[in-house]
N, C-alpha and C positions, 0 to 999 in steps of 0.2 A: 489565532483561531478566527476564523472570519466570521463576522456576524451574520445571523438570520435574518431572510427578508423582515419578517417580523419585529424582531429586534432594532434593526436597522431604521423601519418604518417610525417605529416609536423615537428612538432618538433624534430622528429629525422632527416630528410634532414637538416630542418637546423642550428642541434647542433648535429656535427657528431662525436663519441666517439669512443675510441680505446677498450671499456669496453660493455662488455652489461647490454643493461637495458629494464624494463620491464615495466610494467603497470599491474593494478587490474582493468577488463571489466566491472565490477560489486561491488559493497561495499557487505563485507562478515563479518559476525558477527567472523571468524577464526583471519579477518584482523583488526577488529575495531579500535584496539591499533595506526594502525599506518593511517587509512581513515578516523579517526575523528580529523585529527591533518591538519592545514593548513599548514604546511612544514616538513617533517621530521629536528629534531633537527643536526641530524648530518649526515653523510658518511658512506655508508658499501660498502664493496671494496668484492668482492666475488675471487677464483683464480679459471680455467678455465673447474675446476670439478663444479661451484657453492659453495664451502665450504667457509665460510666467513673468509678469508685474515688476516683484521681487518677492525674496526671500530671506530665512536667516535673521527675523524680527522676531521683537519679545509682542506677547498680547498685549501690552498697556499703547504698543504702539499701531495696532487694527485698526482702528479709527480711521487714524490721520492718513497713513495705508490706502485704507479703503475710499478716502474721499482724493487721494488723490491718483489713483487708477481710472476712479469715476470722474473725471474732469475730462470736460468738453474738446 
């Protein structure tokens, strides 16, 4: 079930991220793979063009992730 603007608003205030993140307004037969799943399985880390980073990481490992996408 896709979240409400509203809804949505609120969970980013109050899980503020160094990352961007997004949401699907609508469930799309494009997405199904990943809106008929009650949690995605794992992490995709995007770098700051959207090009996917990597993926298939536990959270203990975001961090180290995240600083190293964000490298010069």
């Amino acid at each position: 079930v896709p979240a409400t603007n509203e809804s949505w608003d609120d969970w980013k205030e109050a899980n503020p991220v160094q990352f961007q993140v997004s949401r699907l307004a609508e469930p799309s037969e494009k997405a199904k793979w990943a809106t008929s799943l009650e949690n995605l399985p794992w992490l995709i880390l995007t770098d700051k063009k959207g090009v996917v980073a990597d993926e298939g990481f536990g959270l203990e490992d975001l961090e180290a992730k995240l600083n190293e996408v964000n490298k010069p």
